[in-house]
C-alpha positions in Angstrom: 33.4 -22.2 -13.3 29.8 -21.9 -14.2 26.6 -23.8 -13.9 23.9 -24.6 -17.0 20.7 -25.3 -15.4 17.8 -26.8 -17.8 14.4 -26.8 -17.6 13.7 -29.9 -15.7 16.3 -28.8 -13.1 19.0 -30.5 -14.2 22.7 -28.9 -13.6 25.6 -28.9 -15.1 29.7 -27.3 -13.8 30.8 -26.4 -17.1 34.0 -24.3 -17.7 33.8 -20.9 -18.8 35.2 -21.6 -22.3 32.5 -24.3 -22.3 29.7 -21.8 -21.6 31.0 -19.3 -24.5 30.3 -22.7 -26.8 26.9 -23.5 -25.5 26.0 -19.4 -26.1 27.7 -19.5 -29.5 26.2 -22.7 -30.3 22.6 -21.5 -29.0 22.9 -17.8 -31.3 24.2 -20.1 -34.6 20.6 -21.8 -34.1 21.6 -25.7 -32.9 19.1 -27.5 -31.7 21.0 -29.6 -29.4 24.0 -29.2 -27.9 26.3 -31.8 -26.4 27.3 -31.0 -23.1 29.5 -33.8 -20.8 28.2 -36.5 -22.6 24.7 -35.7 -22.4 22.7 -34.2 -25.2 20.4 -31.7 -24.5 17.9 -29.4 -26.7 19.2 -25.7 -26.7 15.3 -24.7 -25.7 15.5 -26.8 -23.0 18.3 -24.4 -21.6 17.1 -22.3 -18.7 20.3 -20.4 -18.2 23.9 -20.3 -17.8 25.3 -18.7 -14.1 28.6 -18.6 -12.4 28.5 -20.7 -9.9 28.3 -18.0 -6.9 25.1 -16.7 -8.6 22.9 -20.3 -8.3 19.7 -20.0 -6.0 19.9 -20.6 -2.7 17.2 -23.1 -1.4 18.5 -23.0 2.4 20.2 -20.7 5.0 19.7 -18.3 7.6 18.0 -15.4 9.1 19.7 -12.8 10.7 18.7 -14.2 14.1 20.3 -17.6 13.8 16.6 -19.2 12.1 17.0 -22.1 9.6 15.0 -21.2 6.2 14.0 -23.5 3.0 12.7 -22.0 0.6 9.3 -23.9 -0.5 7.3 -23.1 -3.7 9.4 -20.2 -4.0 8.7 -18.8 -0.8 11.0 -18.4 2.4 9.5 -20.7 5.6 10.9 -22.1 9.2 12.7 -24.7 8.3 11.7 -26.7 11.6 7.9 -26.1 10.9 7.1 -24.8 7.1 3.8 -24.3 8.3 4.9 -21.0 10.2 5.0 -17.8 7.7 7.7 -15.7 8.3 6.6 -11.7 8.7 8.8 -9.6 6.4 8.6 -6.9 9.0 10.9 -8.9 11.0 13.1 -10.6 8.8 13.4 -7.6 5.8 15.8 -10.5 4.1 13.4 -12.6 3.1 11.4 -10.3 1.3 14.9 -9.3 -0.7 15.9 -12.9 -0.7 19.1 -12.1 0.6 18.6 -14.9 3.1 22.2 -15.7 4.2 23.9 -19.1 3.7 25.1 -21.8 6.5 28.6 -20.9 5.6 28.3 -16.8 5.6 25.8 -17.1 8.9 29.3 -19.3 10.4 31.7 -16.5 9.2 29.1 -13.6 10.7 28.6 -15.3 14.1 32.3 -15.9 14.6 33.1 -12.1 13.5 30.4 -11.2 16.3 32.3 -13.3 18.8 35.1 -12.0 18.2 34.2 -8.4 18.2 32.3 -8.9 21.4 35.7 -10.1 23.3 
């Protein structure tokens, strides 16, 4: 499965076979391109990911903190007033901030491995 995103942050689950028609469609020069019903304009296309490869705009630190990510930048979640220092949290300056369901998976493995 993949996901077209457009300009104006719209997002679409499209099959792969569906993808390899938008691309083919978009290098044969179409201006539009109809895509579950909805007609979009190929330049209006920002890109076409697999679905494990879409931002992330929350998780978690290392530490157990909840992040957004605001204006394109990492912050508390519970206050985004409070800047996070890169020196502690080296994740968020490689935004490889972790997501609710891989912080879950890493907590229980400590757990387990503390027992």
């Amino acid at each position: 499965m993949m996901v077209l995103k457009t300009m104006d942050k719209v997002s679409f689950n499209i099959t792969d076979e569906e993808a390899d028609l938008v691309v083919e469609a978009i290098q044969n020069g179409m201006k539009f391109i109809k895509i579950k019903r909805a007609m979009i304009a190929s330049s209006n296309i920002s890109g076409i990911y697999p679905n494990e490869v879409v931002e992330k705009n929350k998780g978690r630190l290392h530490d157990g903190t909840k992040v957004i990510k605001k204006f394109g930048t990492w912050v508390d979640a519970d206050n985004t007033d409070v800047r996070l220092d890169t020196t502690y949290y080296p994740e968020i300056a490689k935004d490889d901030v972790l997501s609710e369901e891989q912080w879950e998976k890493r907590k229980n493995q400590k757990q387990l491995s503390l027992s």
